[in-house]
N, C-alpha and C positions, 0 to 999 in steps of 0.2 A: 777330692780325696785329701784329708789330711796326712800331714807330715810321721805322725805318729804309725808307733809298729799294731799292727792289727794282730791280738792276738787268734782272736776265732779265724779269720779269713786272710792268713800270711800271704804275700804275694809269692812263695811259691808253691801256691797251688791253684796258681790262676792261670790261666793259659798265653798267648801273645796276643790274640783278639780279647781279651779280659774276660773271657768265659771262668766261672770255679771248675775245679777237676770233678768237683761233686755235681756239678747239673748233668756232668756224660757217667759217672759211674753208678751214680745213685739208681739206674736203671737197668746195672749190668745184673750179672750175679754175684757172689762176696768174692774169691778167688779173682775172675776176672778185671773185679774193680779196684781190689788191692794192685793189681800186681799195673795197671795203666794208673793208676795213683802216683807207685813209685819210679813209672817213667815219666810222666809229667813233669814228678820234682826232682830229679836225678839232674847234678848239677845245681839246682840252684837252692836249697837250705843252707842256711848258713854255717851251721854245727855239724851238717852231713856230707862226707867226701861222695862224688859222685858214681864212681865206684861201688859203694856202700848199697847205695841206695839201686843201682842198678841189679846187684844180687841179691835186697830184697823182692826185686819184681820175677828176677829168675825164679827164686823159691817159690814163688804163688805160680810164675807159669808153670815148674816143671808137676807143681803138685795139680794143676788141673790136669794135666798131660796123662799123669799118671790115673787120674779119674776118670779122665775119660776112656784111658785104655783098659782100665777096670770093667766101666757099662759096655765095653765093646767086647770082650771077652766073656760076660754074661749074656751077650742078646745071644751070640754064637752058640755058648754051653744050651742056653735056653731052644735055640730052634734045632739043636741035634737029639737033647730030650726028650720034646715033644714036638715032632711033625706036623707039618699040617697034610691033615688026610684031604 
């Protein structure tokens, strides 16, 4: 590894075993991978307080949270609907 700052592949969003954050999110869904993106790098960007970065990742959980409790309040709507005979 050269001394130079890597712009595509910052070190931080490598992990401590040198994984990228993108070989685990790249497989999640968008929400999900955002929001382990910004704990990964919570703390270590250099321009980014960690703090900061840590309520980016709240914002993407609390919005999946709220997704989900959306799909779960339609399956409900859905099976009082229509019954299964």
């Amino acid at each position: 590894m050269t001394d130079t700052y890597d712009n595509i592949n910052p070190d931080h969003y490598k992990l401590a075993n040198g994984m990228e954050v993108i070989d685990l999110t790249e497989t999640l869904d968008f929400l999900t991978g955002n929001a382990i993106k910004y704990l990964a790098r919570a703390g270590k960007k250099p321009d980014q307080p960690k703090l900061q970065e840590l309520k980016k990742a709240q914002w993407y959980l609390n919005r999946l949270i709220e997704n989900e409790e959306k799909l779960l309040r339609a399956q409900q709507t859905d099976v009082r609907l229509f019954p299964l005979t």
